[in-house]
C-alpha positions in Angstrom: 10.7 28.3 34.5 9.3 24.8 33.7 10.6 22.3 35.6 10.4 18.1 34.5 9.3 15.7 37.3 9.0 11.2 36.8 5.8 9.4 38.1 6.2 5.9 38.0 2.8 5.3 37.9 0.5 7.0 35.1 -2.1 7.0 38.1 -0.3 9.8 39.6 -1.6 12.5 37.3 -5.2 12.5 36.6 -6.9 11.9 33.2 -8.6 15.4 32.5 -4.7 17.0 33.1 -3.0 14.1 30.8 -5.8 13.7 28.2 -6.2 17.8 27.8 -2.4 18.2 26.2 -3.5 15.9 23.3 -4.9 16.6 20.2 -5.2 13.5 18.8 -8.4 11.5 18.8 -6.1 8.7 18.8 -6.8 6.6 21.6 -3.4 4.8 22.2 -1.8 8.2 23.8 -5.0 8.4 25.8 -4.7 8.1 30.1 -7.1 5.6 29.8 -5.2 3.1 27.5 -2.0 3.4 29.5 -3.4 2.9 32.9 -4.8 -0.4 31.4 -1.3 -1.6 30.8 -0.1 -0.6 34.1 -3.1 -1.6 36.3 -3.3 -5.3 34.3 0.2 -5.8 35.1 1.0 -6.3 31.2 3.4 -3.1 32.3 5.6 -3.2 34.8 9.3 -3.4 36.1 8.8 -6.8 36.0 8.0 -7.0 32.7 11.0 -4.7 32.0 8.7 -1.5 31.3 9.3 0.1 34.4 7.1 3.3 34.0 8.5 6.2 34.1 6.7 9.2 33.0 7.7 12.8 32.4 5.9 15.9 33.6 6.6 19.6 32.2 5.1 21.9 35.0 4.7 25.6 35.2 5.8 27.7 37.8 2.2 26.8 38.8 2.3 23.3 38.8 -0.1 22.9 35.9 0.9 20.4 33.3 1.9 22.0 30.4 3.6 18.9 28.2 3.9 15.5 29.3 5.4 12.0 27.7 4.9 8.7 28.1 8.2 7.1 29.1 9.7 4.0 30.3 13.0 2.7 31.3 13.3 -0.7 29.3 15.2 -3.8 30.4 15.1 -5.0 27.1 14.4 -4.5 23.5 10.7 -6.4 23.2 7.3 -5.0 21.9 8.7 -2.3 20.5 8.7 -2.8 16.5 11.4 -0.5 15.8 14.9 -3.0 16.1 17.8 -2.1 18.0 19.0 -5.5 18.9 22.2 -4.5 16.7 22.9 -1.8 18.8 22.7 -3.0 21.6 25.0 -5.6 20.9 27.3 -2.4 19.7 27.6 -1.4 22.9 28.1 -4.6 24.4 31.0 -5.2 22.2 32.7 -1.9 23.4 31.9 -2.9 27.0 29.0 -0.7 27.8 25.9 -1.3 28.8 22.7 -0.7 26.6 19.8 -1.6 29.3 18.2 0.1 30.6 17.2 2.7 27.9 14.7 5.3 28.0 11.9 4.3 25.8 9.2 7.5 24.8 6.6 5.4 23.3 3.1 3.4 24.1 3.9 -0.1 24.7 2.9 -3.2 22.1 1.5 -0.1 19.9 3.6 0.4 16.1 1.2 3.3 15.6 2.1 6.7 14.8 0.9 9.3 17.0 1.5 12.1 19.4 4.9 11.4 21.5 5.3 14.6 22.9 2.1 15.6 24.4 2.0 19.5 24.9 -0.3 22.3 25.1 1.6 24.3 22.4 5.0 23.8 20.4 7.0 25.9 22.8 6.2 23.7 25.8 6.9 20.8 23.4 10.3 22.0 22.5 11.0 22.7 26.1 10.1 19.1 27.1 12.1 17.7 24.3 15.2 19.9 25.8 14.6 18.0 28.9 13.9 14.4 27.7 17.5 14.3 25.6 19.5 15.8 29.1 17.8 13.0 30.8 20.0 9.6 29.6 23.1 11.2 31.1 21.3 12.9 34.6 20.0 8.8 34.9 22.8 7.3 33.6 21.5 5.2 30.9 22.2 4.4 27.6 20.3 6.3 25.3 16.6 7.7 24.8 14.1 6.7 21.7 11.0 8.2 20.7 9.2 5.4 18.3 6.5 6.3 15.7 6.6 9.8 16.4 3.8 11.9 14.4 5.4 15.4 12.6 5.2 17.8 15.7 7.0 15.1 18.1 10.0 14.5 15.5 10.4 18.1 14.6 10.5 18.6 18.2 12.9 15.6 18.9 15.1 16.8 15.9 15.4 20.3 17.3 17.6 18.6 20.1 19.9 16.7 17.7 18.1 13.5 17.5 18.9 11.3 15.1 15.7 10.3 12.6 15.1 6.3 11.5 12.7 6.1 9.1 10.3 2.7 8.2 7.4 2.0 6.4 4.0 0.8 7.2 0.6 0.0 5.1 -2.9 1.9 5.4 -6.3 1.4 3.6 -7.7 5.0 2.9 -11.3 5.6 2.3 -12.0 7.4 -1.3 -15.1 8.1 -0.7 -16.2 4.2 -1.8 -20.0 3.6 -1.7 -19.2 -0.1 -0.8 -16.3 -2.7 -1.1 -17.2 -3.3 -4.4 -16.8 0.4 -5.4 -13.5 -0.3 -3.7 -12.7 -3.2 -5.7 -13.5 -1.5 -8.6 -10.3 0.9 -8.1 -8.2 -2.6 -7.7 -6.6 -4.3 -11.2 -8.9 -7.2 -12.4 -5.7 -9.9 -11.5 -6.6 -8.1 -7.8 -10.2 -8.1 -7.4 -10.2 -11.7 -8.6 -7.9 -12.6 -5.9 -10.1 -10.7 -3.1 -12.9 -12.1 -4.2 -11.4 -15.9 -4.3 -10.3 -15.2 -0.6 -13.7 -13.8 0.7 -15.5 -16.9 -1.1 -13.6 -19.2 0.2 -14.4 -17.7 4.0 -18.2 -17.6 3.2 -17.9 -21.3 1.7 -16.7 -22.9 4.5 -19.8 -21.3 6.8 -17.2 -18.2 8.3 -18.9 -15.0 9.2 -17.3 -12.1 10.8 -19.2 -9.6 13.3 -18.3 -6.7 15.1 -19.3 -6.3 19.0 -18.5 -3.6 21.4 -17.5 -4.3 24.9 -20.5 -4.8 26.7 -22.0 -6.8 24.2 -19.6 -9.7 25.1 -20.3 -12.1 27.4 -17.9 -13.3 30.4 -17.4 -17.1 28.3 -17.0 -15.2 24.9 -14.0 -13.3 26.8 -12.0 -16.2 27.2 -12.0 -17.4 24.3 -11.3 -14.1 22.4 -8.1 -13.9 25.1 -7.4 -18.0 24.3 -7.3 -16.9 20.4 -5.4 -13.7 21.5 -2.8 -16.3 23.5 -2.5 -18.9 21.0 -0.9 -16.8 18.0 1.9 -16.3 20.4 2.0 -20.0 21.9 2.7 -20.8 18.2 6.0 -18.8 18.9 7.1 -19.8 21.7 6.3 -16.6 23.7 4.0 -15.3 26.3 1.4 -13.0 25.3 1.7 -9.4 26.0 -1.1 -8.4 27.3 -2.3 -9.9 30.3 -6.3 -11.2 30.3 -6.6 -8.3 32.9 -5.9 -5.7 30.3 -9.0 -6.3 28.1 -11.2 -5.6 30.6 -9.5 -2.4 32.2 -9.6 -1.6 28.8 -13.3 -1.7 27.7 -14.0 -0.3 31.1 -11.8 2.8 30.7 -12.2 3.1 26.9 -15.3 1.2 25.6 -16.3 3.3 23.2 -12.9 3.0 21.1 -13.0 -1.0 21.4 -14.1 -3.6 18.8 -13.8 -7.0 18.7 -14.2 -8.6 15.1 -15.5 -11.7 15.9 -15.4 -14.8 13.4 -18.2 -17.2 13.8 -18.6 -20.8 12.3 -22.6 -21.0 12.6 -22.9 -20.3 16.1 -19.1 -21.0 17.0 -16.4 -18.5 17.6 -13.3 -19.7 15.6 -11.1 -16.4 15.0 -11.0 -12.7 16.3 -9.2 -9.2 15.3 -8.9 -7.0 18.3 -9.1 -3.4 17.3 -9.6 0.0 18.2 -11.5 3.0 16.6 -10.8 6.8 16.8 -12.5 9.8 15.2 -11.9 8.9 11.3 -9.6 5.9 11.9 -10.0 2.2 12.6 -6.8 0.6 14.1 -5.9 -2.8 14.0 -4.4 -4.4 16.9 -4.3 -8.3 17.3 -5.4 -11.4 15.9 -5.6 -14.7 17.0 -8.2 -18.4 15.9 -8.9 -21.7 17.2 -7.8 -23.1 13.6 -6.6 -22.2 10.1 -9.5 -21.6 7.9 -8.1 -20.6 4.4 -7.9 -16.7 4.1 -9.4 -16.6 7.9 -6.7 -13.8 9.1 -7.1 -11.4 5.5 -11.2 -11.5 6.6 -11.1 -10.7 10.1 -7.9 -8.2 9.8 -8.4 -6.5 6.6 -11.3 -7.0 4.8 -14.2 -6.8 7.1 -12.2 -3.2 8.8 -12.7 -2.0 5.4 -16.2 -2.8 5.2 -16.6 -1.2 8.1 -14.8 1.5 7.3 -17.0 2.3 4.8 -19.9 1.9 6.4 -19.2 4.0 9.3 -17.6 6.5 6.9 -13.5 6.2 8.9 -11.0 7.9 6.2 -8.3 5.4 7.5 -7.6 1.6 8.2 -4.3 1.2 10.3 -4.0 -2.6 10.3 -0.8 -2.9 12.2 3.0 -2.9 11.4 4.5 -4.6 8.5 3.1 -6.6 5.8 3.9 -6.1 2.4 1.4 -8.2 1.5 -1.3 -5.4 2.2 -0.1 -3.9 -1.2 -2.0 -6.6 -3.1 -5.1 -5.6 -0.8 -5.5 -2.3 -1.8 -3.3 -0.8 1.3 -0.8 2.2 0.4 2.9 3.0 1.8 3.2 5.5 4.6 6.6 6.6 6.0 7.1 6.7 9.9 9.8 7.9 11.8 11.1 7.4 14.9 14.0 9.4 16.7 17.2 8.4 19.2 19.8 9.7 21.4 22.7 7.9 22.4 25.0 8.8 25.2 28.0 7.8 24.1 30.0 10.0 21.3 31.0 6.4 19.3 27.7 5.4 19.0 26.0 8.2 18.6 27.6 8.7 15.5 27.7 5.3 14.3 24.0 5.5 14.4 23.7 8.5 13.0 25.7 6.9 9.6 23.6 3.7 10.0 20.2 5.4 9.8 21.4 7.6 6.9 22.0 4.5 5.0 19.2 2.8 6.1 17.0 6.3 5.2 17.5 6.1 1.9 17.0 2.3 1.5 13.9 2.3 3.2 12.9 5.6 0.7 13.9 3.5 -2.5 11.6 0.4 -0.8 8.5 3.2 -0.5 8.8 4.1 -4.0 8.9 0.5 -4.9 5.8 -0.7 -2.9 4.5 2.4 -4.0 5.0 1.8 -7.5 3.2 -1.6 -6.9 0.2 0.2 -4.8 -3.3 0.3 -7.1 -2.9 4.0 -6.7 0.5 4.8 -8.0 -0.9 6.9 -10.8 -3.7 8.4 -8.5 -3.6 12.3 -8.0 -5.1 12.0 -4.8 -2.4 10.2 -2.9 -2.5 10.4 0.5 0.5 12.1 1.9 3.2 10.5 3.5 
């Protein structure tokens, strides 16, 4: 019988056992990218992610499924909003933190949630993640931008589903970004190109470096851009200095900084990551506003790159329905949630019923805008 055991510390299982039950060439699920949250400190109790990961064992005590899991004190860096639930419960005289949280911190990308070596063990760890809340006494349990075998596995144990929309570029085969362009309206391609000249008129190019081909200077100011789009809010950033480089030395092959240089001067970056067909965007951040700055460094030089290094997918991040205008397409993702308590447990269920089918009549909208809603070759949703 399979039993479930916790390790607060990702450490505590080694990468070849973790990294084996996925996949996914997707790096954010990957040992590697965890342990760079927990070991930079951008992770932690204190930062209300208290770690707390579950293990499905054989009788053995190989690893047979496994989740990335962590008991929140808070509802931050997440990108799927509760904040209206938990003030539900607050309002009944419960209490909503700590929650379980199954998903990879700072990270709206869908992907593998439920890591398992077949769909039997992944049903079996789903059993145990929803029994969980009530064993620890917490609130409730969410699994956020689950891919298809993580939700149908979540759903099997009465789950409820929440469904959002996000924006991807995919790759038709173009021979360059003007082939793409071509595929755009003439109102659209006009616009693109008035954004990219105005970049390359005010002496802005973008260029794409690897890990080691940064220098130790170059690193802080990448992490001083990186800090400043969040100073402008008011917050701290997420991720700690430390992260970036346990990072690139856990993971350098999937990093990539695009680097914007004003002749020889750094003045904006795009932090993002690359898998086997897909390049993900992750963060942005300048030194000033250049006109069109952030759609050169975030969009349009990953899709020149995507090109060139022939990537069937451009994930630039969470939101934006601006991305329609740039050639990006609607994709659904789902996340799934289990709450303890019987009243809001089915209050949620009604709310993300409702919210299901608005969110599906948005889709169809922004896909209705999309310059492929006539295209056969739609990618699926």
């Amino acid at each position: 019988m399979p039993t479930l055991r916790q390790i607060d510390r990702i450490e505590q299982i080694s990468p070849a056992a973790w990294d084996a039950l996925i996949a996914s060439d997707q790096p954010f699920t990957r040992h590697g990218f965890l342990a760079a949250l927990e070991a930079s400190g951008s992770v932690s109790a204190e930062e209300g992610w208290q770690p707390a990961h579950a293990l499905l064992e054989d009788d053995d005590g190989v690893l047979i499924a496994a989740a990335p899991l962590y008991l929140k004190a808070h509802s931050y860096g997440e990108f799927v909003f509760d904040f209206s639930w938990a003030n539900a419960y607050h309002q009944i005289g419960l209490d909503y933190y700590p929650k379980l949280l199954n998903a990879i911190p700072f990270t709206p990308v869908a992907g593998p949630r439920l890591l398992a070596r077949d769909d039997a063990a992944r049903r079996t760890l789903a059993t145990a993640l929803a029994d969980l809340p009530s064993h620890l006494g917490v609130s409730s349990l969410h699994s956020l931008f689950d891919d298809d075998a993580s939700a149908a596995a979540m759903l099997g144990v009465d789950a409820n589903a929440r469904r959002g929309c996000q924006y991807r570029w995919f790759n038709r085969d173009y021979r360059d970004f003007d082939d793409f362009l071509s595929r755009l309206s003439a109102k659209r391609r006009k616009e693109i190109r008035r954004e990219r000249r105005r970049v390359h008129d005010d002496g802005v190019q973008v260029v794409v470096r690897r890990p080691d081909e940064i220098s130790e200077p170059l690193w802080e100011i990448l992490y001083a851009f990186y800090g400043r789009t969040y100073a402008m809010r008011g917050q701290e950033p997420y991720l700690t200095r430390a992260f970036f480089h346990e990072l690139s030395e856990r993971m350098p092959e999937h990093v990539r900084f695009f680097i914007a240089y004003h002749d020889e001067d750094p003045v904006g970056m795009a932090f993002m990551m690359v898998g086997a067909d897909t390049l993900y965007g992750r963060h942005w951040g300048c030194a000033t506003d250049y006109h069109s700055l952030h759609f050169e460094t975030c969009y349009y030089a990953g899709i020149d790159y995507c090109i060139a290094h022939g990537l069937a997918c451009f994930d630039a991040g969470a939101q934006g329905e601006h991305k329609i205008r740039r050639g990006f397409e609607p994709v659904t993702t789902w996340s799934t949630h289990i709450m303890v308590d019987p009243r809001l447990r089915d209050a949620v269920a009604d709310f993300v019923e409702r919210e299901g089918d608005m969110m599906a009549e948005f889709e169809a909208d922004q896909w209705a805008r999309s310059s492929f809603a006539d295209d056969a070759t739609r990618e699926p949703s």
